[in-house]
C-alpha positions in Angstrom: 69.3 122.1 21.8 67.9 122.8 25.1 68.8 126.7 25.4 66.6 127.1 28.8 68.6 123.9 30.5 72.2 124.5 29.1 71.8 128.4 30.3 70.8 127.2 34.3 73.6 124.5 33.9 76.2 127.2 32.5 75.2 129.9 35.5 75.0 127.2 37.9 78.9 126.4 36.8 79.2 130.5 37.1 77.9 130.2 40.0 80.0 127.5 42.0 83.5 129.3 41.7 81.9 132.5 43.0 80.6 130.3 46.1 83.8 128.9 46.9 85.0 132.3 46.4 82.3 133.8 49.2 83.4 130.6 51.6 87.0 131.1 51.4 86.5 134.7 52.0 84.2 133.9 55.0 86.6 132.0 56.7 89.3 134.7 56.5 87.1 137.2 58.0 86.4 134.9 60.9 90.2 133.5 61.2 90.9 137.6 60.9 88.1 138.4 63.9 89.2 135.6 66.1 93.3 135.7 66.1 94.0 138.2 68.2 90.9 137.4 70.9 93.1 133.7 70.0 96.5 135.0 71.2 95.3 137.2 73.8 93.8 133.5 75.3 96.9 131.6 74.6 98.8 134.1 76.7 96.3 134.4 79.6 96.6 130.6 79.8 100.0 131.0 79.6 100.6 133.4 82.2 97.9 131.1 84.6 100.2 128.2 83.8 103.3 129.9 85.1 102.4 132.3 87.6 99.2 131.1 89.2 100.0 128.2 91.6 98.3 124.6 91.0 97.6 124.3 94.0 95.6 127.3 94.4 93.8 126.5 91.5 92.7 123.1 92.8 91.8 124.7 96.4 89.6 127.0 94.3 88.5 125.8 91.5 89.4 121.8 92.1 86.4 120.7 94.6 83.1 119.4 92.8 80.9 121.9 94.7 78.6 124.9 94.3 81.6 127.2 95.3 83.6 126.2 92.5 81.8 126.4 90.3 80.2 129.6 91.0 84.3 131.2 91.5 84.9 130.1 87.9 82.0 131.9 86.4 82.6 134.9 88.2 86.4 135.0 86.9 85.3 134.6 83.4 82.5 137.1 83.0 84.8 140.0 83.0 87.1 139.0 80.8 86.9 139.8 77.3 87.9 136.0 75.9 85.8 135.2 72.3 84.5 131.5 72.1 88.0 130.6 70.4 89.7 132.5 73.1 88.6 131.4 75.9 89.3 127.6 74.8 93.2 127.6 75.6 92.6 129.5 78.8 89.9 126.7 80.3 92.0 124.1 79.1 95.1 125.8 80.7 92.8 125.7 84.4 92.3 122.4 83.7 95.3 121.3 83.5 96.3 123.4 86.4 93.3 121.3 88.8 90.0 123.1 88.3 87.6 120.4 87.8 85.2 119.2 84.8 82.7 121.7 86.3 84.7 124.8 86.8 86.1 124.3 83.6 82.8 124.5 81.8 81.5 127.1 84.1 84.0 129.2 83.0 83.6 128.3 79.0 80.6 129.5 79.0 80.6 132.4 81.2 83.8 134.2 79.8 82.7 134.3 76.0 79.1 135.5 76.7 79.6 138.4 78.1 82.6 140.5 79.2 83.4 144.7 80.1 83.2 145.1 75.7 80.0 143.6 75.4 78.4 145.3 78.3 79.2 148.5 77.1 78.0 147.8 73.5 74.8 146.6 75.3 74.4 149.4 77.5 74.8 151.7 73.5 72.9 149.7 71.9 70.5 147.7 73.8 67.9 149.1 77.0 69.0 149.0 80.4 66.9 145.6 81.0 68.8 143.8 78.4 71.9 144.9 79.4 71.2 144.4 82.7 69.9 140.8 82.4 72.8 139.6 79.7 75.5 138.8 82.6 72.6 137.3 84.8 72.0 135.4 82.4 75.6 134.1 81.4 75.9 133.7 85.0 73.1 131.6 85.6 74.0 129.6 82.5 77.7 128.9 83.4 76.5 127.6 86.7 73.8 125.1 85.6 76.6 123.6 83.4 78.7 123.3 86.2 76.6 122.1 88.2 75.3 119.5 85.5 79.0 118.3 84.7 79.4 117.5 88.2 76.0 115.7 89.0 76.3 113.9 86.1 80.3 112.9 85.7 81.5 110.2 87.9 85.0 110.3 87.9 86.8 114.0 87.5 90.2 112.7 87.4 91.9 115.1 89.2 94.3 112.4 90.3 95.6 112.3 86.8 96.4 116.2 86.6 97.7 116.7 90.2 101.3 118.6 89.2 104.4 116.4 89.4 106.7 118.5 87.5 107.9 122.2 87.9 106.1 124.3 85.2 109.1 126.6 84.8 112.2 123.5 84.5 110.0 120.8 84.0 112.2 118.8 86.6 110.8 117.8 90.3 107.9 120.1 91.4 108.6 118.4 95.2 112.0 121.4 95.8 109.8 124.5 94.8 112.1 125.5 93.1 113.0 129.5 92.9 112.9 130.6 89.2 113.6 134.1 88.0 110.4 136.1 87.2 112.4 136.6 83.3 112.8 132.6 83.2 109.1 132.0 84.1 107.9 134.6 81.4 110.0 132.9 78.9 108.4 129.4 80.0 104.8 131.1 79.3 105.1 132.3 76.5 106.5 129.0 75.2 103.6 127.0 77.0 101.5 129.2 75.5 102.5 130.2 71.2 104.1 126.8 71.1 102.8 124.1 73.1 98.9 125.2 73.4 99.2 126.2 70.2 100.5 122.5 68.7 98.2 121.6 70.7 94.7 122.7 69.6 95.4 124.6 66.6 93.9 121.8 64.1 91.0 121.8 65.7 90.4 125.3 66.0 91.2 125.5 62.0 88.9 122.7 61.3 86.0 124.6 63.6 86.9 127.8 61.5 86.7 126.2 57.9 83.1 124.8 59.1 81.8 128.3 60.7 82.8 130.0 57.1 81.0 127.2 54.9 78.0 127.3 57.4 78.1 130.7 57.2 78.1 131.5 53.6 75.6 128.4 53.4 72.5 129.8 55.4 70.4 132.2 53.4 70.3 135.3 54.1 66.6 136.2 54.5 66.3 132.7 56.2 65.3 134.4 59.6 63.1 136.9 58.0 60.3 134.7 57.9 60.4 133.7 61.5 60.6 137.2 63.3 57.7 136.4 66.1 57.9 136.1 70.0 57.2 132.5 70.1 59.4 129.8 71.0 59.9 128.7 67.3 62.3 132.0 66.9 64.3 131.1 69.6 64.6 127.9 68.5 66.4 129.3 65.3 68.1 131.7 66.9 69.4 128.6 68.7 70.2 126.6 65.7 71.6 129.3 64.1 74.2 130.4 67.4 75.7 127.1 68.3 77.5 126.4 65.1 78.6 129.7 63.8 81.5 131.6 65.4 80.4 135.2 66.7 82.0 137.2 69.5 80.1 138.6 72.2 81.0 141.9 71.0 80.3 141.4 67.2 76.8 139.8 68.3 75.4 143.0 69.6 74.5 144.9 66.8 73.3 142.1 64.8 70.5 141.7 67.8 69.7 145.1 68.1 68.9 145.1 64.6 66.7 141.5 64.8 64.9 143.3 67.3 64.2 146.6 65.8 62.3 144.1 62.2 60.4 142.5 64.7 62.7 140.0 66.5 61.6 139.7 70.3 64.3 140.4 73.2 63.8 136.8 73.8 65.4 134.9 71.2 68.2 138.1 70.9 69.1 137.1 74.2 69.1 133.5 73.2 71.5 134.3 70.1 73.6 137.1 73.1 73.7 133.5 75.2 74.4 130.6 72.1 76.4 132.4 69.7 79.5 133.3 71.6 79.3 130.7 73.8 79.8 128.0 71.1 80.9 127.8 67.4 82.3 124.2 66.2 85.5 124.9 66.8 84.8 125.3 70.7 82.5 122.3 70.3 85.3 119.8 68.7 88.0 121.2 71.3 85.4 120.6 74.2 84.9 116.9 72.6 88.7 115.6 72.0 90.2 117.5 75.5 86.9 116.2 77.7 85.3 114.0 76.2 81.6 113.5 74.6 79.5 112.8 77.8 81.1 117.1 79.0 80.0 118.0 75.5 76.9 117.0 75.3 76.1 118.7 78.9 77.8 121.9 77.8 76.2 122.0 74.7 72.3 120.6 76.3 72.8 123.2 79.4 73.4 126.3 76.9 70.5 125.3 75.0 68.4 125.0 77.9 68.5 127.6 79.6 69.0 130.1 76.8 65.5 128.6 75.9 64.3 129.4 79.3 65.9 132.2 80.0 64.5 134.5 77.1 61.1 132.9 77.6 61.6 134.7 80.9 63.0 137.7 79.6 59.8 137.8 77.3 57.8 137.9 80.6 59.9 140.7 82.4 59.0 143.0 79.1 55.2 141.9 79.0 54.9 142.3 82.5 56.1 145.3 82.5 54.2 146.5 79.8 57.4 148.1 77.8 58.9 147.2 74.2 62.6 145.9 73.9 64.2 149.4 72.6 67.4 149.4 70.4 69.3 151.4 68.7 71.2 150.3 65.2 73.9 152.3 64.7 77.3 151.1 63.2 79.0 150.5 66.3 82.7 151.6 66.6 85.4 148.5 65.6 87.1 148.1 68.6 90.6 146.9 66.8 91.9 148.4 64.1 91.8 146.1 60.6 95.5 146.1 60.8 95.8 145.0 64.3 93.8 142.4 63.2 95.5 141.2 59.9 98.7 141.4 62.2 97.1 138.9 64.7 96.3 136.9 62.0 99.5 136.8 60.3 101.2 136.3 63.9 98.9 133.1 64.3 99.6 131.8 61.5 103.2 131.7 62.0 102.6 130.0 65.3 101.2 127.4 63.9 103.3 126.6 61.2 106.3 127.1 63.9 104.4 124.6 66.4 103.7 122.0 63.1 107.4 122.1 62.4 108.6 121.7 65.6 106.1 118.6 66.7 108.0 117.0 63.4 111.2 117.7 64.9 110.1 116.8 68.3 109.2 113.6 66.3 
């Protein structure tokens, strides 16, 4: 008997439960970290689907133009939407009239950065990165824009333009005069039953991935490519567009890349990739706008986050300082039961949206 072989084939059995194990517990953290940015979006896009006319959406955000496009980015860098977040929210402007353009301009520019992230940056990070993060989400979100609307022939709006009232769902022609209690009621249907029917497979499907990805990837993996060449950035790349990372929770992981070795060029390039995409974002972008808007929104972010911390590598040589960070275990903004709440609240949702499609059916 073998005793060398059979003992790597009985740790390697060992081993496999304990993998599924780490997976399945991967993907609870990130289902746990993402809820509640999740129903914070689906009740912004609520809320926008009620209360904010269509038209004024189209008259902003509806025209194929620089202005547009540049609006939506603005809107969304404040806000503090996650890459799963922000999903039901562009979706809801969308709907609402915003074209192809604004839409991505504001999917990328609202998880990237937002008023959490800049503070963690501003404690964590020097004043040059923290300073050139939003540029740089800014520029971003506008070169997608701009790139969805050069490149798409047809936007469709036709197809969207509102017919029906949001509130009643009868005749949008009357304008009709609902109560402000009967139009909250209608958002917060549109948004934890409808939105959520809507997308919710998808965004599971994205989350299951991220964990396996996640758990998948070896841990000193990165280690051994901690230069300021473009091959690091290239990894940080690969490493950002799949995996599902807020802008917040990004942070400290690229103040720490950066204190081993890591240059402020390809952090920036994980600050720019990582929130802005995850596979759940990227399967949600594909089924609701189709492949040609995903492969611009996924090309443009790896463009110019490729560029832009090429640049940012310049600014610092240039100026003849080092990127300075400081790790320090940064403060959870949400309690863990806030966020086991949100999670058991989501959850919920979903199953209430599954079983009421089959009733629908």
């Amino acid at each position: 008997m073998n005793i060398p072989g059979s003992m790597v084939k009985i740790r390697a059995v060992i081993r496999m439960p304990m993998l599924i194990r780490d997976m399945l517990l991967e993907i609870i953290r990130i289902f746990n970290d993402a809820a509640i940015y999740i129903l914070f979006g689906f009740f912004i896009a609520g809320l926008l689907y009620i209360f904010y006319p269509k038209e004024k959406v189209a008259s902003m955000l509806g025209k194929k133009g620089f202005g547009s496009v540049l609006r939506a980015a603005l809107i969304g860098l404040p806000l503090p939407l996650c890459s799963c977040g922000v999903i039901p929210t562009a979706l809801s402007l969308r709907k609402q009239g915003a074209s192809r353009g604004a839409t991505l301009s504001f999917l990328i520019s609202t998880p990237e950065t937002g008023m959490d992230s800049l503070a963690i940056s501003y404690a964590l990070l020097d004043p040059i990165m923290t300073i050139f993060r939003p540029l740089a989400a800014l520029l971003t979100a506008i070169f997608a824009g701009l790139s969805e609307n050069l490149f798409s022939h047809k936007d469709e709006l036709a197809d969207i333009a509102p017919q029906q009232c949001p509130t009643c769902g009868n005749s949008n022609s009357d304008h009709h005069n609902h109560s402000r209690r009967a139009k909250f009621k209608r958002a917060l249907e549109y948004a934890f039953v409808d939105l959520v029917d809507d997308i919710s497979k998808w965004l599971i499907i994205g989350i299951i991935m991220a964990g396996v990805i996640s758990v998948a990837i070896p841990e000193g993996f990165f280690g051994q490519y901690l230069d300021s060449g473009i091959l690091s950035m290239l990894i940080m790349l690969l490493a950002g567009i799949p995996l599902y990372i807020c802008a917040t929770a990004s942070t400290p992981i690229a103040a720490a890349l950066i204190l081993k070795g890591l240059s402020p060029g390809a952090a920036l390039v994980l600050l720019l990739a990582g929130p802005a995409t995850n596979i759940a974002t990227i399967l949600v972008v594909g089924k609701q706008m189709g492949s040609k808007t995903t492969i611009i929104y996924l090309t443009s972010i790896a463009f110019m986050s490729i560029l832009l911390g090429w640049l940012l590598n310049q600014i610092y040589f240039n100026l003849g300082v080092s990127a300075l960070a400081t790790v320090g275990t940064a403060a959870e903004l949400l309690p863990e039961f806030v966020k086991v709440v949100g999670s058991v609240i989501l959850l919920g949702l979903i199953f209430y949206g599954k079983l009421t499609s089959l009733k629908r059916q």
